[in-house]
C-alpha positions as CSV (number, residue, x, y, z in Angstrom):
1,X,0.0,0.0,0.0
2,X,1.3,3.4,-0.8
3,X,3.1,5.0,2.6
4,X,0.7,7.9,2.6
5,X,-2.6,5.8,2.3
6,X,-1.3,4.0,5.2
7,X,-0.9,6.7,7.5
8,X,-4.3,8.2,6.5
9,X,-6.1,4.7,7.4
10,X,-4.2,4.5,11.1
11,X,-5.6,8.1,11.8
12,X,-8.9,6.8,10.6
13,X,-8.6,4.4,12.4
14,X,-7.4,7.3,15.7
15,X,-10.5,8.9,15.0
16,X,-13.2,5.8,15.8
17,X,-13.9,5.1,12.0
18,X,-15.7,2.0,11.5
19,X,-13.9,-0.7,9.8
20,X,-16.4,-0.9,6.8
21,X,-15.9,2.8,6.2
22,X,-12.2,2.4,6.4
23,X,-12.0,-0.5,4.4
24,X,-14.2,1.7,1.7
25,X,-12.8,4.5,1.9
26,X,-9.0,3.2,1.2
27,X,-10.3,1.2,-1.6
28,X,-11.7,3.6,-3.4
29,X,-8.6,5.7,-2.5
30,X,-6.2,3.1,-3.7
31,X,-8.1,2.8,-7.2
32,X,-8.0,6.7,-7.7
33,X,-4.0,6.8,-7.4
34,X,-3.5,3.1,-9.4
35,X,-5.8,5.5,-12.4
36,X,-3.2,8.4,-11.9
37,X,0.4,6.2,-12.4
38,X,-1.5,4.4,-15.8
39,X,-2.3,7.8,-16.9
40,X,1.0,9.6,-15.6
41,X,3.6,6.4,-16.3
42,X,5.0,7.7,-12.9
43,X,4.9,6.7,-9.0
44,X,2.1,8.9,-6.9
45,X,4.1,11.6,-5.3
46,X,1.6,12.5,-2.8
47,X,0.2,14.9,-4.8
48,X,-3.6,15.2,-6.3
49,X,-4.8,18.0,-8.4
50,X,-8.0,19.3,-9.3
51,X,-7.4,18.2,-12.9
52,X,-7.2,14.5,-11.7
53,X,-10.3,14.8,-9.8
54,X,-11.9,16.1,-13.1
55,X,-10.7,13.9,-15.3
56,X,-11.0,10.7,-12.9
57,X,-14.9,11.7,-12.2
58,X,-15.6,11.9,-15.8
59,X,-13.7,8.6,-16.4
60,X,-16.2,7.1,-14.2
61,X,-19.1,8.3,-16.4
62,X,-17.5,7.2,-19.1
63,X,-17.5,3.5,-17.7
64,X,-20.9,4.0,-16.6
65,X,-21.4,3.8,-13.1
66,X,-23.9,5.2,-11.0
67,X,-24.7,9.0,-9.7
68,X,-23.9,7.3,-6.8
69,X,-21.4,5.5,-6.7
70,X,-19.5,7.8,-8.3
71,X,-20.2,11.1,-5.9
72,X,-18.8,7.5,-3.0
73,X,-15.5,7.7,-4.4
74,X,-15.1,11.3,-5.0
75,X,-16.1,11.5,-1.2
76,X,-13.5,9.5,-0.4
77,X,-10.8,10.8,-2.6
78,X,-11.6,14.3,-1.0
79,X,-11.2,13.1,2.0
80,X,-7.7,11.9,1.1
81,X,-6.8,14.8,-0.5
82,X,-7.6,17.0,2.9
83,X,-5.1,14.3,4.5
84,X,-2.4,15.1,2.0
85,X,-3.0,19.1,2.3
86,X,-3.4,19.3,6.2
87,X,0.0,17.3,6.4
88,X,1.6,19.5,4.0
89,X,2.0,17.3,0.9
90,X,0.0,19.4,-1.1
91,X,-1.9,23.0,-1.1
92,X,-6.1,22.5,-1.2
93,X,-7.6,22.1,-3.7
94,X,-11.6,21.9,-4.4
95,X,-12.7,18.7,-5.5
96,X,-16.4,19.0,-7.2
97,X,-18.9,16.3,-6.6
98,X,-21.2,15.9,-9.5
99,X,-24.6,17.6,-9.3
100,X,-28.3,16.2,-9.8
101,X,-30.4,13.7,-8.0
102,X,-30.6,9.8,-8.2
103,X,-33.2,7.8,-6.1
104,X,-31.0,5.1,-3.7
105,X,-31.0,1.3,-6.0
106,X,-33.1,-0.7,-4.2
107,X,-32.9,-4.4,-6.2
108,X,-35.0,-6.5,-5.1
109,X,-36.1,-10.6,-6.1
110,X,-39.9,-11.6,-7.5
111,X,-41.8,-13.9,-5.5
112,X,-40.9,-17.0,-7.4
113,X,-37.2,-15.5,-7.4
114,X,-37.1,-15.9,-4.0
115,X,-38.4,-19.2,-3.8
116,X,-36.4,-20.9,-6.5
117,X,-33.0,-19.3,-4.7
118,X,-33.7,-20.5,-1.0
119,X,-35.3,-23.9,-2.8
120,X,-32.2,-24.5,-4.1
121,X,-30.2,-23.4,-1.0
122,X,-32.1,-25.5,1.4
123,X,-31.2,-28.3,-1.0
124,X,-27.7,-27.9,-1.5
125,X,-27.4,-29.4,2.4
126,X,-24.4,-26.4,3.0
127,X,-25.2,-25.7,6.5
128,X,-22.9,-22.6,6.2
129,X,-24.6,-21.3,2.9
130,X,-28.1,-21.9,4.7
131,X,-27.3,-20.4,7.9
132,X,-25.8,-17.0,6.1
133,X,-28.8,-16.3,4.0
134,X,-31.1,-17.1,6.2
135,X,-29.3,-14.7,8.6
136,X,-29.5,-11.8,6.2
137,X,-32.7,-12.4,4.5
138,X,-34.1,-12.7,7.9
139,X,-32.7,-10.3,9.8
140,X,-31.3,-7.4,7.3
141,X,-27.5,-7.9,8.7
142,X,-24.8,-6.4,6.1
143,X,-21.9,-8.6,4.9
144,X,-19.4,-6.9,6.9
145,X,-21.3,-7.0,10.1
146,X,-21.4,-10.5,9.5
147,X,-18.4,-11.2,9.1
148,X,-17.6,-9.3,12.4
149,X,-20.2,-11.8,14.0
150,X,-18.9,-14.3,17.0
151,X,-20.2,-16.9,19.3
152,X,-20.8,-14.5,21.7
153,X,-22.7,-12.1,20.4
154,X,-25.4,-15.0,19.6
155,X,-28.7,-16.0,22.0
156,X,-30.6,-18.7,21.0
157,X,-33.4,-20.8,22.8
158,X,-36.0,-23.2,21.6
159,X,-38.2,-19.7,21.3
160,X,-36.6,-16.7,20.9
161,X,-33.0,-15.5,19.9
162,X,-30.8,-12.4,19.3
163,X,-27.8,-11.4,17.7
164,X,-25.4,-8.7,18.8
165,X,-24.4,-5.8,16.6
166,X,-20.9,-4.6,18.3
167,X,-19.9,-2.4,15.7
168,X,-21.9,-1.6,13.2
169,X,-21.7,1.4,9.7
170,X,-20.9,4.0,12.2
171,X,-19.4,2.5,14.8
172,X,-23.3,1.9,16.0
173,X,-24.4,-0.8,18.4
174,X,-27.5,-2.8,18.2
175,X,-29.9,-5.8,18.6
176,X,-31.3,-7.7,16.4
177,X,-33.8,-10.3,17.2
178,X,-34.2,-13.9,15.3
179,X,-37.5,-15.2,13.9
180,X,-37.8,-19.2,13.7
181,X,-36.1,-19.7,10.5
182,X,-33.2,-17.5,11.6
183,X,-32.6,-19.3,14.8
184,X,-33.1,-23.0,13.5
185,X,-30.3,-22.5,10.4
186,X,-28.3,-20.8,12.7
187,X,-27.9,-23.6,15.4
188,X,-28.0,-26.2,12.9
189,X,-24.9,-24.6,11.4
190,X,-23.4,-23.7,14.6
191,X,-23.5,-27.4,16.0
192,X,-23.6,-29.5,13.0
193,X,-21.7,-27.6,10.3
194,X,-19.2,-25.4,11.9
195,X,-15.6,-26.6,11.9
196,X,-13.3,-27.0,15.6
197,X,-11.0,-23.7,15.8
198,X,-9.7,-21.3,18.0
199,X,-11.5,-18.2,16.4
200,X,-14.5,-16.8,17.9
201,X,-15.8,-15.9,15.2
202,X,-19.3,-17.3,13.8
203,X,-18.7,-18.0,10.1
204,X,-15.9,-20.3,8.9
205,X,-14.7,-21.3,5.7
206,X,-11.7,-23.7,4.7
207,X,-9.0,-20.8,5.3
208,X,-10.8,-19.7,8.4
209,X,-13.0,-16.8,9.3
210,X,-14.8,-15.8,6.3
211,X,-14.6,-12.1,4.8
212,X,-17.2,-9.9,2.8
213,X,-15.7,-11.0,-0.6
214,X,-16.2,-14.7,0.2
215,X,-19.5,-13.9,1.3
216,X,-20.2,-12.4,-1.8
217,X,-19.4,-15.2,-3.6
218,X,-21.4,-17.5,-1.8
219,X,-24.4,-15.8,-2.6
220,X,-24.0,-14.6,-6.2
221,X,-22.8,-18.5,-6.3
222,X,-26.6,-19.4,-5.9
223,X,-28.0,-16.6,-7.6
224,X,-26.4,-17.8,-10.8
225,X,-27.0,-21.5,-10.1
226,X,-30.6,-21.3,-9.1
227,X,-31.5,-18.0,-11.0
228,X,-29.0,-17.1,-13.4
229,X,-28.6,-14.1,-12.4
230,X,-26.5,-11.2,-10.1
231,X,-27.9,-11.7,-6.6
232,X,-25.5,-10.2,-4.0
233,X,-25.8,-9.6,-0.1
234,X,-27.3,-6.2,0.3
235,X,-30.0,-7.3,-2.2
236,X,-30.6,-10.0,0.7
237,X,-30.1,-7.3,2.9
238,X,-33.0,-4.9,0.9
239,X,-35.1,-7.9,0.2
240,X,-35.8,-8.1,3.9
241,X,-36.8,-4.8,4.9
242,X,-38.7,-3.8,1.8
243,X,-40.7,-6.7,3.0
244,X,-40.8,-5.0,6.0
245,X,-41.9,-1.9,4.9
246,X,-45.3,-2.7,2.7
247,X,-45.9,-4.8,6.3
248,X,-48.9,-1.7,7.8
249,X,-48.1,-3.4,10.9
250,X,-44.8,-2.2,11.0
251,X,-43.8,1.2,11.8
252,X,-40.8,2.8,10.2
253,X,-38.6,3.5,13.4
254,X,-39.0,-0.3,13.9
255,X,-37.4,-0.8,10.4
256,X,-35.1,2.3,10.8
257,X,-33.7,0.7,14.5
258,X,-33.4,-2.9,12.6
259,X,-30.9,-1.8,9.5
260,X,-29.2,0.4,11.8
261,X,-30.1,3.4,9.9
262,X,-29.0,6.9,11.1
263,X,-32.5,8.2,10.6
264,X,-35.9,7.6,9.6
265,X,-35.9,9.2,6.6
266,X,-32.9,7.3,5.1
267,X,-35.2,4.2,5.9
268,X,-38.0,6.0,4.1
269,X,-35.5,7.0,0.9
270,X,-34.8,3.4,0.4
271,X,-37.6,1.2,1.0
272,X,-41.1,3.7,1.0
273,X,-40.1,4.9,-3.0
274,X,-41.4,2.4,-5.7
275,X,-39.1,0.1,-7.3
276,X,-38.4,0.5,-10.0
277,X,-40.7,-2.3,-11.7
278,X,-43.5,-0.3,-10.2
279,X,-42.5,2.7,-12.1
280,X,-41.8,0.8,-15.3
281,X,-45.4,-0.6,-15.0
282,X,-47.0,2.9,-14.2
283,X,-45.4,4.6,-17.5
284,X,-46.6,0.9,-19.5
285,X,-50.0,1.4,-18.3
286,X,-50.7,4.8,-19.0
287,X,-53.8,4.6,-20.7
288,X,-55.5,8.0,-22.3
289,X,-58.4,6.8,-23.8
């Protein structure tokens, strides 16, 4: 890792960042100065101009990413560039995030989507793969928070059962209770499936505790096998509280509390908005006559 970038993740780190964010952060970082030596044929010298951040953003547009996303990694690479000029590496500079408005991407499964993926999970007999998407899909947990997950943090009884949230996107702390499906994959996999080691952690793979990208494989692994098609964990993740949401039973603070959003209206910008299906059917329907 470049000298610099390491020395702005340890103060991150100082200042009580969350691992997730840091993690984000310093990738996004790491691709914005790998860009600058292809174009540049030269080593970073700590330096970032407002030209680069001009000519990076548009490159992003260019390869078609998301409103988004994109503004993510300028956030980041801002951020860096502060570092750099309150360290005196650099003067400041002012680094332009691009303008407009984009609705958060909420992708969601169909009914039968749904059904076909955990058909063919429950099948597969993988007490691992059963227990981590039943876990998300049941309880809206994020890869990373997942991954963070140990023995400890975990209550079950023939009844009820929790999970503990140490350290959540902002450092937040929270509870999460399990419904029945959720508790009996979980113990199944806990005393059946998981292999003896030292690690507290909850999830295990064949090289030890697992981490986001193998969870992301796992479950893209049976989206393509059962669906063929993208299905990664936040979709998981969505799938459960946009449930949730058309629930009239369920208020949204209860939803908000439960995905460990800041605030209610986040909760409301992500899963009260149609999807867009519901849109798409809308403008096919419009009927004038």
């Amino acid at each position: 890792m470049y000298a610099t970038l390491e020395e702005y993740r340890n103060e991150l780190i100082q200042n009580g960042k969350s691992k997730n964010t840091i993690d984000t952060y310093t990738r996004n970082i790491k691709m914005f100065l790998e860009w600058i030596e292809s174009i540049t044929k030269e080593p970073f010298n700590n330096v970032i101009t407002q030209m680069d951040t001009q000519t990076y953003s548009k490159h992003l547009t260019d390869q078609k990413l998301s409103f988004n996303s994109i503004n993510s990694k300028i956030t980041a690479i801002t951020n860096y560039a502060d570092y750099l000029a309150e360290h005196g590496y650099m003067p400041h500079i002012k680094v332009s995030r691009q303008k407009g408005h984009s609705d958060p991407k909420v992708e969601v499964l169909k009914k039968n989507e749904i059904y076909k993926y955990l058909r063919y999970t429950e099948s597969s007999g993988n007490k691992l793969h059963i227990a981590i998407v039943q876990l998300i899909l049941n309880t809206g947990i994020r890869e990373s928070e997942l991954c963070n997950l140990e023995l400890d943090d975990i209550t079950i009884s023939e009844r009820k059962g929790s999970i503990i949230i140490r350290s959540g996107k902002g450092n937040k702390y929270r509870e999460l209770p399990l419904n029945k499906d959720a508790r009996h994959a979980l113990s199944d996999y806990i005393q059946n499936g998981r292999p003896e080691t030292d690690s507290k952690k909850v999830f295990i793979g064949q090289r030890g505790a697992l981490n986001r990208n193998a969870i992301y494989k796992i479950i893209n692994k049976i989206g393509q096998k059962s669906l063929g098609k993208n299905v990664y964990p936040h979709m998981l993740r969505h799938q459960c509280f946009t449930v949730m949401a058309k629930n009239p039973e369920v208020d949204l603070k209860t939803i908000a509390e439960l995905a460990g959003h800041s605030n209610v209206e986040l909760t409301a910008k992500y899963y009260i908005n149609s999807s867009k299906e519901e849109k798409e059917n809308a403008v096919e329907n419009l009927s004038f006559f």
